[in-house]
N, C-alpha and C positions, 0 to 999 in steps of 0.2 A: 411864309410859314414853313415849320420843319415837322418831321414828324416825330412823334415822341413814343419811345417805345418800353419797355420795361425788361430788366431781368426775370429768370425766374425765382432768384432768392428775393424780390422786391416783390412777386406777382402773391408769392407765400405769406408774407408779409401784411401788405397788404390784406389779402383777403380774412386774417385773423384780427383783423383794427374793428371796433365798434362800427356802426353804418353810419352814425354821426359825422364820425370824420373822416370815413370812405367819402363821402358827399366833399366836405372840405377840401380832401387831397384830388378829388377828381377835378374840382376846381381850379386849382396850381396845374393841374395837367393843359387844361385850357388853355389856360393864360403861359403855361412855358410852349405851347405850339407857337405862338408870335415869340419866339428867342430871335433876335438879343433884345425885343424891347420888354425886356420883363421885370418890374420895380422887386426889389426884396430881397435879391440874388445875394447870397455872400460869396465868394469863392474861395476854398480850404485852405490850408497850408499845411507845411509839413511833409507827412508822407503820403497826403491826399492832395498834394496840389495837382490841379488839374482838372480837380472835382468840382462841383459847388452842392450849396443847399440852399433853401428856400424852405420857410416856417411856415405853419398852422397855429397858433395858439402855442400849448406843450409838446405837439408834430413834428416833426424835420422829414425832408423827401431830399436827399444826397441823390447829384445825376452829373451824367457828363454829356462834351459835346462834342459829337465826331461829324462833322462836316456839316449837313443840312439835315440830324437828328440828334436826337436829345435822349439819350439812354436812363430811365430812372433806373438805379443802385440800389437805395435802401429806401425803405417807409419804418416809421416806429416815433416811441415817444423820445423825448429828450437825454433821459435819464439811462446813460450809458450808449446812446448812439453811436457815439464815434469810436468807441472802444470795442477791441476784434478778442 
């Protein structure tokens, strides 16, 4: 198991998301503490390689992974996520 930890522009984020799917994402939290065996994973390209995501529904949770921890990046809906 790794540990998974958050930014604070992710922790912001986050905490402004309906509780509906605070519960869903807290879920993928779960399930990314067992990384690498975590079904879903996409991993980015471009100028986010390096990154990956994993879905909710219309969610995405952008994180990376630095040795035996798993940094969550972003939470939010679909629409415009990857765009800075």
């Amino acid at each position: 198991m790794v540990i998974v930890t958050y930014e604070r522009d992710a922790a912001e984020q986050l905490a402004s998301l309906p509780a509906s799917i605070k519960r869903r994402i807290a879920a993928i939290v779960v399930r990314l503490a067992h990384w690498p065996a975590v079904s879903g994973v996409k991993p980015l390209r471009g100028s986010l390689a390096g990154h990956y995501r994993i879905r909710t529904g219309d969610y995405r949770v952008q994180f990376r992974v630095e040795g035996e921890e798993v940094i969550i990046e972003r939470a939010g809906h679909r629409d415009g996520f990857y765009e800075d």
